[in-house]
C-alpha positions as CSV (number, residue, x, y, z in Angstrom):
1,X,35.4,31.7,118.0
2,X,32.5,33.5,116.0
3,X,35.0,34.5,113.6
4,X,35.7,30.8,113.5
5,X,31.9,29.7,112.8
6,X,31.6,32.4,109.9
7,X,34.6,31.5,108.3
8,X,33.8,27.7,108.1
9,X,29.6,29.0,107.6
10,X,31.3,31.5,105.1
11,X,33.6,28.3,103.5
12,X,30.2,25.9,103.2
13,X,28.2,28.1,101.6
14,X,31.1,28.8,99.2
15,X,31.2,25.2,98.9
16,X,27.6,25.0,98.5
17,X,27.5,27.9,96.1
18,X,30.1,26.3,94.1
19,X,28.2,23.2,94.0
20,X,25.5,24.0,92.8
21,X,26.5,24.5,89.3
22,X,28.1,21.2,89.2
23,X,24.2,20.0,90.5
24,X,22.8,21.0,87.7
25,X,24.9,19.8,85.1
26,X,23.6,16.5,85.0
27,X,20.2,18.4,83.9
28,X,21.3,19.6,80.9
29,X,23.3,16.5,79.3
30,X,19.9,14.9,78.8
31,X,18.6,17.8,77.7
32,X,21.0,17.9,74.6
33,X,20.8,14.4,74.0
34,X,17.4,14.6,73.4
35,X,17.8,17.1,70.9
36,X,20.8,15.3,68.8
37,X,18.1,12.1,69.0
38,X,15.0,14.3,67.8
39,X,17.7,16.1,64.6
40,X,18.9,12.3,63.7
41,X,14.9,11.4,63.6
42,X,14.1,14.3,61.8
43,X,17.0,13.9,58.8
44,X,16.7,10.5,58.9
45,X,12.3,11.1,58.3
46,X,13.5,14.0,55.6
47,X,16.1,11.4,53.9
48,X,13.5,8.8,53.6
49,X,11.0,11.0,52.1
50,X,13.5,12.6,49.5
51,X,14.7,8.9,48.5
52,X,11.1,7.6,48.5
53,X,10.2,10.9,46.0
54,X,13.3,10.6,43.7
55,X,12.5,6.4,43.6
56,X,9.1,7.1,42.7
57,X,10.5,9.3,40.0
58,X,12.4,7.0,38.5
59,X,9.7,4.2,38.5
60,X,7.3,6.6,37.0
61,X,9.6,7.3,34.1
62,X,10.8,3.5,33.8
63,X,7.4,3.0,33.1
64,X,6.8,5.7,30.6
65,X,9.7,4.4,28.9
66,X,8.3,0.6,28.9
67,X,7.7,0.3,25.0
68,X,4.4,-1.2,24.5
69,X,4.3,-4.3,22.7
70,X,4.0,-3.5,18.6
71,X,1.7,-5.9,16.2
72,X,2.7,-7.9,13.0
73,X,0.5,-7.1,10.4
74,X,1.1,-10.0,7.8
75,X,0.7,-8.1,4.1
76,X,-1.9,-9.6,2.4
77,X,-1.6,-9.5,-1.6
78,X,-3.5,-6.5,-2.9
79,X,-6.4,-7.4,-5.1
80,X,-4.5,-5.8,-8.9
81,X,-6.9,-3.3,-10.7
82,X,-9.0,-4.3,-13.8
83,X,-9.3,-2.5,-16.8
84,X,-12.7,-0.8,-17.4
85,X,-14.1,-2.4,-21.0
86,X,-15.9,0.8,-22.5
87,X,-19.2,-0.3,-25.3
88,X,-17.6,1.0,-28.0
89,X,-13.9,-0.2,-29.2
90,X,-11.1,2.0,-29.4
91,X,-8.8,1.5,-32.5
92,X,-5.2,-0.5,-30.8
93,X,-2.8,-2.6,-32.4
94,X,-3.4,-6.4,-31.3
95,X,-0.7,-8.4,-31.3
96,X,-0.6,-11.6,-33.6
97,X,-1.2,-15.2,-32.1
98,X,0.1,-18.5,-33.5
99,X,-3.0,-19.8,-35.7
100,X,-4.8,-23.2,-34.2
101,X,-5.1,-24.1,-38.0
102,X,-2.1,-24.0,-41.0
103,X,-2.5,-20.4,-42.3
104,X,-2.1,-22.0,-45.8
105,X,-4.8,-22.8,-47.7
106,X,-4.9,-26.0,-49.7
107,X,-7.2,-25.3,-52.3
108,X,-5.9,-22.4,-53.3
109,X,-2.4,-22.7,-52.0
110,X,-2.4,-18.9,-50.6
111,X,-0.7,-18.0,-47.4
112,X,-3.2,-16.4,-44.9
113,X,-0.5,-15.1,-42.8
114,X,0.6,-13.1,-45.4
115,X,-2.7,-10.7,-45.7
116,X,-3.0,-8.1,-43.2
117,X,-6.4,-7.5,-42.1
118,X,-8.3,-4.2,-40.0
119,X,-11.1,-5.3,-38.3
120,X,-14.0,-2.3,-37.1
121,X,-16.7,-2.5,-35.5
122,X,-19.5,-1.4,-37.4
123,X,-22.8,-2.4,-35.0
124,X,-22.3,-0.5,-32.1
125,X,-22.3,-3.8,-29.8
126,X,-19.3,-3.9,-27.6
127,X,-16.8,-6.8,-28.3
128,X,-18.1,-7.6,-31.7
129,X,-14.3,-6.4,-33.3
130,X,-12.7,-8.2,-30.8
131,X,-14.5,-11.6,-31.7
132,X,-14.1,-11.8,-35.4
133,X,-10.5,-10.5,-35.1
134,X,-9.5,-13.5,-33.0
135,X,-11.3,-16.0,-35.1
136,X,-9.5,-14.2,-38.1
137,X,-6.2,-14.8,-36.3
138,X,-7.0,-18.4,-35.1
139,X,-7.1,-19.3,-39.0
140,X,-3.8,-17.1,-39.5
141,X,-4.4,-14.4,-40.8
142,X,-2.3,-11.2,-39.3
143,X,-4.7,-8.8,-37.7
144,X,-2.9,-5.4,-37.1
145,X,-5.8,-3.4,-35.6
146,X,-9.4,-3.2,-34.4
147,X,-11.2,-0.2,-33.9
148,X,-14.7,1.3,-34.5
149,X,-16.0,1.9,-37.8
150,X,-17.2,5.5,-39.5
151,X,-20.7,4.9,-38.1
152,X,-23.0,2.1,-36.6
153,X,-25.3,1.3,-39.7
154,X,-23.8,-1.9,-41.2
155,X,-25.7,-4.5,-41.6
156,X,-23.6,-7.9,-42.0
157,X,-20.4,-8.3,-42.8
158,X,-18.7,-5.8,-45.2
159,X,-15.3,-6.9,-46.9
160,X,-12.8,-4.5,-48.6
161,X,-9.4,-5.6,-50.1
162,X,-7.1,-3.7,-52.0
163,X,-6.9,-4.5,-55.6
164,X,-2.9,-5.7,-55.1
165,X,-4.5,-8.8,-52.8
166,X,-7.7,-9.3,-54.6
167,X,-7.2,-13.0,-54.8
168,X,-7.5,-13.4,-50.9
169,X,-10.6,-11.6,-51.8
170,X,-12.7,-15.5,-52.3
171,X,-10.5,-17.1,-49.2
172,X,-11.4,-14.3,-46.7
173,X,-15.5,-14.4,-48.1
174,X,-15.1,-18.1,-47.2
175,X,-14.0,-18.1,-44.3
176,X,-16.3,-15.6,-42.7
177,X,-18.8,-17.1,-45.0
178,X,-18.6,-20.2,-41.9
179,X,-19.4,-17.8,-39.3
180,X,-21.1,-14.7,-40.2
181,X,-23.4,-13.4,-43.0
182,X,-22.1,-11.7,-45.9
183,X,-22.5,-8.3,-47.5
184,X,-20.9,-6.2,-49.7
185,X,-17.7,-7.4,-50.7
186,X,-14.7,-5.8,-53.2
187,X,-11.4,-5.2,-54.1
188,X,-11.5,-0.8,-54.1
189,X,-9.9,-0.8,-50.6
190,X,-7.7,2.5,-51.0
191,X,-3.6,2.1,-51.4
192,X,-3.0,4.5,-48.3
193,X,-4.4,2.0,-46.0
194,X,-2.4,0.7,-43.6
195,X,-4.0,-2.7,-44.0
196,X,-4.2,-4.6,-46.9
197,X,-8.0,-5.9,-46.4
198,X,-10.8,-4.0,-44.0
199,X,-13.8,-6.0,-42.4
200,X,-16.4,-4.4,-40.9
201,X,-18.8,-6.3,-38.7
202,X,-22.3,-5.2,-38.6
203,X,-25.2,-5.6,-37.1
């Protein structure tokens, strides 16, 4: 009968013992649960973060890329350099102009276009060449060249023609005669000339 007892003792507490595991079971299932919850937060916190740092990224070099708006500039027209006039004239070919008047003269029939004239400076004031050579050229006569004369001293108006022209020697006299004063006049201009009659303006 005792033998009985601790055989059904010795069976419950085999029972009990084997029980016991199965008690605390239950213990640990939450346990792990817990973890897999707290690793899915933690990822899930990591994934944000990475996906917020590579967006970021990608905004920050959108906007570097962002051209910036250029400006028009409408070209303006360039103001075109001017000639510097220097006092004293340099010797040039001018080109002829069509006379305002018939180059032909009626009283004595010559053909002013067909003397060709040099016109020099010979008073040291700036332009003075310039002025009589377009006055010669408005009554038709063919001015080739201006230039300065061998010095500065003149005084008038000093008229060379070479002795092949000598009768334009009167018509030329003439017609300065209406705007300047006279000086010496003659018809020893040199045959190497390039021009067939020389005025020299002077002071």
């Amino acid at each position: 009968m005792l033998n009985l007892v601790l055989v059904c003792r010795g069976q419950n507490m085999e029972d009990v013992s084997f029980q016991s595991p199965v008690l605390n079971k239950p213990a640990k299932k939450p346990r792990r649960l817990i973890f897999w919850i707290v690793l899915i937060i933690i990822i899930g916190v990591l994934a944000l973060m990475g996906f917020r740092f590579i967006g970021g990224k990608d905004q920050k070099s959108e906007e570097k890329i962002t051209p910036t708006p250029t400006e028009f500039i409408i070209p303006t027209e360039a103001p075109t350099p001017t000639e510097e006039v220097t006092p004293t004239e340099e010797p040039e070919t001018t080109p002829t102009s069509k006379p305002t008047s018939n180059p032909i003269d009626k009283t004595t029939g010559l053909n002013r276009s067909k003397l060709s004239i040099t016109v020099q400076n010979g008073s040291g004031v700036a332009g003075v060449a310039g002025t009589a050579a377009n006055f010669l050229k408005n009554l038709g006569y063919n001015v080739i060249s201006t230039g300065n004369a061998d010095n500065f001293d003149y005084s008038n108006v000093t008229i060379q023609v070479k002795t092949g022209k000598s009768e334009f020697l009167s018509l030329l006299k003439k017609d300065l005669g209406t705007q300047y004063t006279l000086g010496n006049s003659s018809s020893d201009l040199s045959a190497s000339s390039s021009a067939d009659a020389l005025v020299i303006i002077g002071k």
